[in-house]
C-alpha positions in Angstrom: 29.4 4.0 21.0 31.5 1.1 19.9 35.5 1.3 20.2 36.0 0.1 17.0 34.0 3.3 15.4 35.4 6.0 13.6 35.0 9.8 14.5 33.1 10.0 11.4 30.7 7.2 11.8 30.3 8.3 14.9 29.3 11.9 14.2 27.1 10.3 11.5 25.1 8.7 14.2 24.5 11.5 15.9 23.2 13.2 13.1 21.0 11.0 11.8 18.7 11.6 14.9 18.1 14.8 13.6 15.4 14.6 11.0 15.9 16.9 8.2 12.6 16.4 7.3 11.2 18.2 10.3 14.0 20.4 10.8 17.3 21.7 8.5 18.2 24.5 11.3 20.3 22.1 13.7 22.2 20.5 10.7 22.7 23.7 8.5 24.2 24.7 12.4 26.3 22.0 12.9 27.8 21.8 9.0 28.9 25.8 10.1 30.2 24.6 13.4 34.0 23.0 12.3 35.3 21.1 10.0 35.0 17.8 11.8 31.3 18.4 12.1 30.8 19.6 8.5 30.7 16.7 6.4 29.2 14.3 8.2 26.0 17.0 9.2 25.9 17.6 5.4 25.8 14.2 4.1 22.6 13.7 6.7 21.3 17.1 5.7 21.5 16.4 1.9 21.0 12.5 2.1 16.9 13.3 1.3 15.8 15.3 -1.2 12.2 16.1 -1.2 12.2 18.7 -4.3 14.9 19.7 -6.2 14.7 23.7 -5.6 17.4 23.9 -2.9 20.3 22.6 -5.5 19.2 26.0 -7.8 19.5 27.5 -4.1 23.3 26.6 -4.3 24.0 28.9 -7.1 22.1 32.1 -6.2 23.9 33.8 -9.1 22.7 31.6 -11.9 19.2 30.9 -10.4 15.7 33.1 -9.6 12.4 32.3 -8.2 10.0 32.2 -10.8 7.3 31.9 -8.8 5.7 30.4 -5.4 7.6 27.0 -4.8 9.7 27.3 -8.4 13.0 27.8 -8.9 14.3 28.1 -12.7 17.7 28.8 -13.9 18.5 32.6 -15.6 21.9 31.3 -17.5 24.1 28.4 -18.3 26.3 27.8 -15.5 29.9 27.9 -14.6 32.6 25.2 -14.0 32.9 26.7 -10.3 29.2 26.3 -10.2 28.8 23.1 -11.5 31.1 22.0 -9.1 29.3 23.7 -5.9 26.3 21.8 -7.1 28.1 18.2 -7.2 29.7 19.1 -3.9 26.2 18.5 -2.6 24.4 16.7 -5.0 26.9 13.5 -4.3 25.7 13.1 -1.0 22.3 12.7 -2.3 20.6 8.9 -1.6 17.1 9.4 -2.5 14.5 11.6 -3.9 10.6 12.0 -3.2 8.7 14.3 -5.2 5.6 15.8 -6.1 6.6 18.1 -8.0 10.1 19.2 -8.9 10.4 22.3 -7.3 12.4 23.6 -10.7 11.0 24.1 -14.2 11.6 21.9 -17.0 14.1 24.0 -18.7 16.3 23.8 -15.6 15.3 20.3 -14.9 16.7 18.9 -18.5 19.8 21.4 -18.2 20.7 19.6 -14.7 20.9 16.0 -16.7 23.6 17.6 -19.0 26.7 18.3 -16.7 30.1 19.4 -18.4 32.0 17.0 -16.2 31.9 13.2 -17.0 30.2 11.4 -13.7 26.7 12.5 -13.5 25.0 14.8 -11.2 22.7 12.3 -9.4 25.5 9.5 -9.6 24.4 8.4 -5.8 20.7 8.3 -5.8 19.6 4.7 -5.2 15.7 5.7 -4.2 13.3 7.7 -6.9 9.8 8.6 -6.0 7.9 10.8 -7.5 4.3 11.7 -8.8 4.2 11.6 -12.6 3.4 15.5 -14.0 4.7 17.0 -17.4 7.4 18.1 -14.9 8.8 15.4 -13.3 8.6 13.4 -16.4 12.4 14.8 -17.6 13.8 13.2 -14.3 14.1 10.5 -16.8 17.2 12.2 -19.0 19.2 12.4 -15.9 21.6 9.3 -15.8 21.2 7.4 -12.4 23.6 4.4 -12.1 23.3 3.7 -8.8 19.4 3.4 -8.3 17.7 0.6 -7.5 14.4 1.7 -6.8 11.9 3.5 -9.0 8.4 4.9 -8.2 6.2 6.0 -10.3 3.3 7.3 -8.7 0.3 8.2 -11.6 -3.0 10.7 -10.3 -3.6 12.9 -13.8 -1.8 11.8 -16.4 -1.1 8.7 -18.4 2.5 6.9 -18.5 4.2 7.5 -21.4 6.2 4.3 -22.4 9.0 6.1 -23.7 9.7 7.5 -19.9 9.8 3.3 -19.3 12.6 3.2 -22.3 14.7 6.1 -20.8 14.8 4.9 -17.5 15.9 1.6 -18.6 19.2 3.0 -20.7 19.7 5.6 -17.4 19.2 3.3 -14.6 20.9 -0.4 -15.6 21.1 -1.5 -12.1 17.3 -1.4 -10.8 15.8 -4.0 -8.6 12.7 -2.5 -7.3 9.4 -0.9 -9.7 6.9 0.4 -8.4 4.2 2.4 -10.8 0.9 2.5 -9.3 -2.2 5.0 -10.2 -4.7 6.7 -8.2 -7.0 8.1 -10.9 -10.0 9.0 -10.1 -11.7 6.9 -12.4 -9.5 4.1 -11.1 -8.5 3.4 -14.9 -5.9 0.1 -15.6 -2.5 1.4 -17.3 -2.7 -1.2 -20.2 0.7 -2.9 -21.2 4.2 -1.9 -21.6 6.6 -3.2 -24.3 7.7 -6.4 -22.6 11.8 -5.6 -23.5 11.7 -2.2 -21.6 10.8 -4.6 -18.4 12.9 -7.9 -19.6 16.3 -5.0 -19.8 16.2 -5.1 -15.8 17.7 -8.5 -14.7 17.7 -8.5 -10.8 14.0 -7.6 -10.1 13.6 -7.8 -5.8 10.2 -6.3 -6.2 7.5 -6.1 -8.9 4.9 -3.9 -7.9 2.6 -2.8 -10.5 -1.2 -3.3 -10.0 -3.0 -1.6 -12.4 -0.2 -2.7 -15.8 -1.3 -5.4 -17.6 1.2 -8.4 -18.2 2.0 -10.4 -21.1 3.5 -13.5 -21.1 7.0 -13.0 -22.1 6.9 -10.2 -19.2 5.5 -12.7 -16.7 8.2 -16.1 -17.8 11.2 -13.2 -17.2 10.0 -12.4 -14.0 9.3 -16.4 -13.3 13.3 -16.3 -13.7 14.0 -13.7 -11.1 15.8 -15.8 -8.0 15.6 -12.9 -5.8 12.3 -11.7 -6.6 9.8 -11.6 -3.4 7.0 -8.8 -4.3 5.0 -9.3 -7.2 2.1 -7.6 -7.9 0.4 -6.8 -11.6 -2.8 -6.9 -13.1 -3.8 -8.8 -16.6 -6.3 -10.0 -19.4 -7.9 -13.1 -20.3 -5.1 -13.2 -23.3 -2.5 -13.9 -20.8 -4.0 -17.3 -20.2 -4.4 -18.1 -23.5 -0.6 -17.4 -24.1 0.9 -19.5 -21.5 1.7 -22.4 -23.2 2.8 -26.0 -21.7 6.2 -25.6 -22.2 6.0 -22.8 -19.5 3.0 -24.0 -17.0 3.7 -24.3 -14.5 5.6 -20.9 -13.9 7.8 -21.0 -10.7 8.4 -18.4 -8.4 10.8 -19.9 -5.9 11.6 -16.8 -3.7 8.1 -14.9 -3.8 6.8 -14.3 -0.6 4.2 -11.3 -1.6 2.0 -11.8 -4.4 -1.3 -9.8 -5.7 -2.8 -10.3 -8.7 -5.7 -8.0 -10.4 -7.9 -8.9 -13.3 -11.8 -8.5 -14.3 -12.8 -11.7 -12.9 -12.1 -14.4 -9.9 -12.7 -17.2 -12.5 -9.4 -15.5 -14.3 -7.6 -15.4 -11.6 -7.8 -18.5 -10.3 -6.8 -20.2 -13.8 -3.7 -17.9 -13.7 -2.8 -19.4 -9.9 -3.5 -23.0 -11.1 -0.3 -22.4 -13.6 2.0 -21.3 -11.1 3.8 -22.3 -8.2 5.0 -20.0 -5.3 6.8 -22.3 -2.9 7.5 -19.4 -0.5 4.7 -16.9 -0.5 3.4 -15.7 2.6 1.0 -12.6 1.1 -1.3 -13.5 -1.0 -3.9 -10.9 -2.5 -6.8 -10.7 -5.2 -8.6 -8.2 -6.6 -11.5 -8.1 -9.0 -12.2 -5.4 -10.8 -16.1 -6.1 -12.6 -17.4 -9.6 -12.0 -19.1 -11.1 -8.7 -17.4 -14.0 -8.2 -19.8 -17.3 -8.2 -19.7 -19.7 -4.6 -17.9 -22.1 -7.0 -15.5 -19.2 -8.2 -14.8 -19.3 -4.3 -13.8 -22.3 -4.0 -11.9 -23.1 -6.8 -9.8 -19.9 -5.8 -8.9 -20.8 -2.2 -7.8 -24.7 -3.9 -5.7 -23.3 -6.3 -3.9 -20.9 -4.0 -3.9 -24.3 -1.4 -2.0 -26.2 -4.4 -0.3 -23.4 -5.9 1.5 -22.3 -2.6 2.1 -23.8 0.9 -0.8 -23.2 2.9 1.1 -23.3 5.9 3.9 -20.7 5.2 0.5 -18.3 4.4 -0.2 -15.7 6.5 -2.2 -12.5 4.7 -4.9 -14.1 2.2 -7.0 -11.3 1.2 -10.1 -11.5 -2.0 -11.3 -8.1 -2.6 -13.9 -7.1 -5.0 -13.3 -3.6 -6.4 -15.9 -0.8 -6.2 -16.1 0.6 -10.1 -17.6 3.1 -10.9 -19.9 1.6 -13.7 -19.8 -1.9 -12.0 -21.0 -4.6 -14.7 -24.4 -5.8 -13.7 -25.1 -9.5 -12.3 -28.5 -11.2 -12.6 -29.6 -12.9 -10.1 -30.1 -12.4 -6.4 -26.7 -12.0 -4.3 -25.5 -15.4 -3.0 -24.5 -14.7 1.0 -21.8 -15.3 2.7 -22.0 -17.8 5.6 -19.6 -19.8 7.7 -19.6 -22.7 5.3 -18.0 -20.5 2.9 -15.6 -19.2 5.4 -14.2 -22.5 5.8 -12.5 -22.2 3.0 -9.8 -20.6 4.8 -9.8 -23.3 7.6 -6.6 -25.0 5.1 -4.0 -22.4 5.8 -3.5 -23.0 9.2 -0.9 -20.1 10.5 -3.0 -17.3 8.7 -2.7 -13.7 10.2 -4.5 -11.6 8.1 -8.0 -11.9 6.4 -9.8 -10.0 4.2 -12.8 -10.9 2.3 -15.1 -8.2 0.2 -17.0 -9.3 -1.9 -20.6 -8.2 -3.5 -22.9 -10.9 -1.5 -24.5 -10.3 1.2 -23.2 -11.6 4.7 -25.1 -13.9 7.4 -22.4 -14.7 10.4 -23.7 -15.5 14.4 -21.8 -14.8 17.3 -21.4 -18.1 17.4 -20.4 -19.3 14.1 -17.8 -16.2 14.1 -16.3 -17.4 17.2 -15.9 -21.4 15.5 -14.2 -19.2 12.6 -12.1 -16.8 14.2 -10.4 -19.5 17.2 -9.0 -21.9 14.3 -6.2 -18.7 14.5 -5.2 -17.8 17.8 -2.5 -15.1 16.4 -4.9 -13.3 13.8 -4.2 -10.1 13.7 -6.7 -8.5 11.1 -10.3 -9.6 10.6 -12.2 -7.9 7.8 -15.3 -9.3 6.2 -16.8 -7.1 3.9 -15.4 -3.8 4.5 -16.4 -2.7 1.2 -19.5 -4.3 0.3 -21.5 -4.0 3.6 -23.4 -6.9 5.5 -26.9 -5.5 4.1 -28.8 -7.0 7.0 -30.3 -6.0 10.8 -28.6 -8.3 12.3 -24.4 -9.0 12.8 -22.2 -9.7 15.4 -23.0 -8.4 19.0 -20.8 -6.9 21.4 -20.3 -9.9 23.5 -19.7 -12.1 20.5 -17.3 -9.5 19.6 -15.4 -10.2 23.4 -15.4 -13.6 22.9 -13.4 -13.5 19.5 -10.8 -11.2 21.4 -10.4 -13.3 24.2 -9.0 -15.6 21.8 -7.5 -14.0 19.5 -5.3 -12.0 21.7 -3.5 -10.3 19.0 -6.6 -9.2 16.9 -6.0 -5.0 16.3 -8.4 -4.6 12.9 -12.2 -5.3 12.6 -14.4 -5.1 10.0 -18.0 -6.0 10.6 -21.2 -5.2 11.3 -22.3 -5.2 14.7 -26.0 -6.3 16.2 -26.3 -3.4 18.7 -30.8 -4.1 19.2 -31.6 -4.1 22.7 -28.1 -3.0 23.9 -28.7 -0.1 25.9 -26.8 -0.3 29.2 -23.7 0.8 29.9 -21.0 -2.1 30.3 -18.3 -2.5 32.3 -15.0 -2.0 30.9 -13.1 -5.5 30.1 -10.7 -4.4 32.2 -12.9 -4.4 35.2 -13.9 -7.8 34.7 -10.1 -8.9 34.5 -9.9 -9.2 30.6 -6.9 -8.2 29.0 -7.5 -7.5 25.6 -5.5 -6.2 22.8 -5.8 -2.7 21.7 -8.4 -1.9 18.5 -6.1 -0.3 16.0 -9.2 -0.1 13.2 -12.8 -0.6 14.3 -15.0 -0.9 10.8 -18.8 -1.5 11.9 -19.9 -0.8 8.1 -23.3 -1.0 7.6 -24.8 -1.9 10.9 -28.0 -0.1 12.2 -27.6 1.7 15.5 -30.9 2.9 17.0 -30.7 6.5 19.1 -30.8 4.8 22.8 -27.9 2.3 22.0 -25.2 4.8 21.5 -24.4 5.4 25.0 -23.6 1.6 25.6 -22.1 0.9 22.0 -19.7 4.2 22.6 -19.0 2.6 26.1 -18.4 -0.6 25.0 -15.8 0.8 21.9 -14.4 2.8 24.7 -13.2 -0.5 26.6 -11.6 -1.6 23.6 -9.3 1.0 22.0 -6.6 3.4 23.1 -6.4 7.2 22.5 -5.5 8.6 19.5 -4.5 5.2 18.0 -7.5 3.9 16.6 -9.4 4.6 13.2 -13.1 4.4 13.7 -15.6 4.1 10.3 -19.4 3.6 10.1 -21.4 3.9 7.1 -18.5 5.0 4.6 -19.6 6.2 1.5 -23.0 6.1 2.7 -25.3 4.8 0.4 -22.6 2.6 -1.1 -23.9 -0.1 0.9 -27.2 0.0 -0.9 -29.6 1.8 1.6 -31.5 4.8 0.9 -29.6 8.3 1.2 -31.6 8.9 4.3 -31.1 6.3 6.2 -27.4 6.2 5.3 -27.2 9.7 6.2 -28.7 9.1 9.9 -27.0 6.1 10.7 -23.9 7.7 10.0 -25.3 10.6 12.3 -25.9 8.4 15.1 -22.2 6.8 14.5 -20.7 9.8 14.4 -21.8 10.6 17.8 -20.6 7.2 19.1 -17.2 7.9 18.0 -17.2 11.5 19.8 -18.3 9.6 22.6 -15.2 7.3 22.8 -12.8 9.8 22.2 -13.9 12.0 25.0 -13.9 8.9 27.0 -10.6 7.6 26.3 -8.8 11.2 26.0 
């Protein structure tokens, strides 16, 4: 420990290697120790909240169980207990729910203290998943916080919950809202003045909410914005008039944009200017993108950015559930459309699903792959599937990693016909090669007498317990019959036993 530390700072950082989240016993200890030891173990103890039930805990007079998990208050409380409750509720720093842990009753009383500084004066973090519940964590006033998410599964967002957090919370910099519906559904648009009242946005994270153009010029005027992400209609074009093309985002270093089509997004990118960004991701949500939709994207993000600073480019097409239907056969992907890439020369991370279909040789993946020594992530249709026999084989595969020594994540299909012996590890032929953190062989076809060698070969390449292994996901998403999906994924599924008994 340094000289010029306090007793206090340094009992803090002692105690902040014990992780209330695992274990409360050794700081609940420590705070009943002496008095040295007490504050400091409680502020670490009480720093994370991860429901709200153990502040009705403080006040076992004025609070019951009402059932499994839920705490609820029986009667108003005292001045001596509102106190106990801020005596703890001041060390608090950030709160991640999923549910409340308290009912709503209690939850809307807690927002309406007696005394003048609010309960939750010291909470700069607010996760939680949006319920009828949690909802009323929006009447409590929060004047430190500076990051809010909102994390949507059932329900829609009500806007007014948007309104009260902007009266409650003046000083926010970060938003998150994101939602994992099942039905993948967008959130639609908020009332551009709730998200104009915040004036020192860092981060911008909002995928699924639609953006309108007074919303998107605000956030154009952020200087310390460097995450933006948020999803929008073909209105939004039509809105942005000369006076404000081209929009500037002279901080941004993480951008993804979301909307129906490529041909959308790529308009939108040709009217702005990101000087600094380093992420860059797409997503479409219902149209296959065209071969010119392609390459008018990767220009405009070339003009519209530095290609050099770049270093994650992804293009995803979304899997709907009622996809919009495309006439026509599916274009496929070759190398001469992955040379749209070959402009952003210090890129780290690829990731390119689409709905074609995907012809790559060993070969013409190596010429690809060795334009970026340092990539780290290669994934080519992890979504979408290859839909062909053929792929990438195993030594095409050691090739790539020979040069790309800091590649960890694959995506592709593999050509496994004919490779039935067992190699020898890369290893044993004095090959050092970095460890496979994700191996995605998607839709290749494995026949019965290649899994020993395949499993073998995978073996060589991963390290135990820290890879993710997926064949065939989803199944017949890929476009083959159930059978054969089902059997391949069979016959995968005992390669990856295979390397995990051989590399435990």
């Amino acid at each position: 420990m340094h000289h010029a530390l306090q007793l206090q700072e340094i009992l803090l950082n002692i105690f902040g290697h014990c992780d209330p989240g695992l274990d409360t016993s050794n700081l609940a200890a420590l705070a009943r120790t002496c008095r040295a030891f007490k504050e400091p173990a409680l502020d670490v103890l009480w720093e994370e909240l991860n429901d709200l039930s153990p502040l009705l805990r403080c006040v076992p007079e004025a609070s019951h169980q009402i059932s499994s998990g839920l705490y609820g208050i029986r009667r108003p409380l005292t001045q001596i207990e509102w106190d106990i409750l801020r005596s703890y509720t001041r060390r608090i720093r950030s709160i991640f729910l999923e549910d409340a842990g308290i009912d709503q009753e209690s939850l809307v009383m807690l927002s309406k203290p007696p005394m003048i500084e609010p309960l939750l004066s010291n909470v700069r973090k607010l996760r939680f998943d949006y319920t009828p519940r949690t909802k009323f964590l929006s009447f409590h006033h929060l004047p430190s916080l500076v990051s809010l998410d909102i994390q949507l599964k059932l329900h829609p967002l009500d806007q007014e919950i948007f309104r009260s957090f902007a009266k409650v919370s003046p000083s926010l910099m970060e938003l998150y809202i994101e939602s994992h519906h099942p039905a993948n559904f967008d959130m639609g648009g908020v009332d551009p003045s709730i998200i104009c009242h915040w004036q020192n946005y860092r981060t911008f994270w909002c995928s699924k909410l639609h953006l309108d153009v007074i919303t998107l010029v605000h956030l154009s005027r952020m200087p310390a914005l460097t995450c933006l992400s948020f999803a929008f209609r073909s209105e939004l074009l039509e809105e942005i008039s000369p006076s404000f093309s081209p929009l500037i985002f002279s901080n941004l270093k993480k951008l993804m944009l979301r909307s129906r089509s490529l041909d959308l997004i790529f308009r939108l990118v040709s009217q702005t200017r990101y000087p600094a960004v380093t992420n860059v991701s797409a997503s479409i949500t219902q149209l296959r993108p065209s071969r010119q939709d392609l390459s008018s994207f990767f220009t405009c993000v070339q003009t519209s950015g530095s290609p050099h600073t770049i270093q994650k480019l992804w293009l995803v097409q979304e899997r709907t559930w009622a996809p919009t239907p495309v006439p026509g056969n599916k274009p496929v992907l070759g190398l001469e459309d992955l040379q749209l890439y070959m402009p952003f020369s210090n890129l780290r991370r690829i990731n390119l699903s689409i709905d074609w279909k995907v012809n790559l040789t060993d070969d013409e993946l190596l010429s690809f792959a060795s334009t970026w020594p340092l990539l780290e992530e290669l994934l080519i249709n992890m979504d979408w599937g290859w839909k062909t026999l053929g792929g990438i084989t195993p030594n095409g595969l050691l090739k790539v990693l020979q040069i790309c020594r800091s590649l960890t994540r694959i995506a592709l299909a593999f050509d496994t016909r004919g490779y039935t012996e067992v190699p020898p590890s890369p290893a044993s032929l004095g090959l050092t090669l970095p460890p496979i953190s994700l191996i995605h062989v998607l839709d290749s076809i494995i026949e019965e007498e290649s899994v020993p060698a395949i499993a073998a070969f995978i073996a060589g390449l991963v390290l135990p317990s820290e890879f993710e292994f997926r064949a065939w996901h989803g199944g017949e998403v890929y476009g083959r019959g159930g059978d054969v999906a089902e059997w391949q994924r069979h016959l995968w599924e005992s390669v990856y036993d295979r390397v995990k008994d051989a590399v435990s």
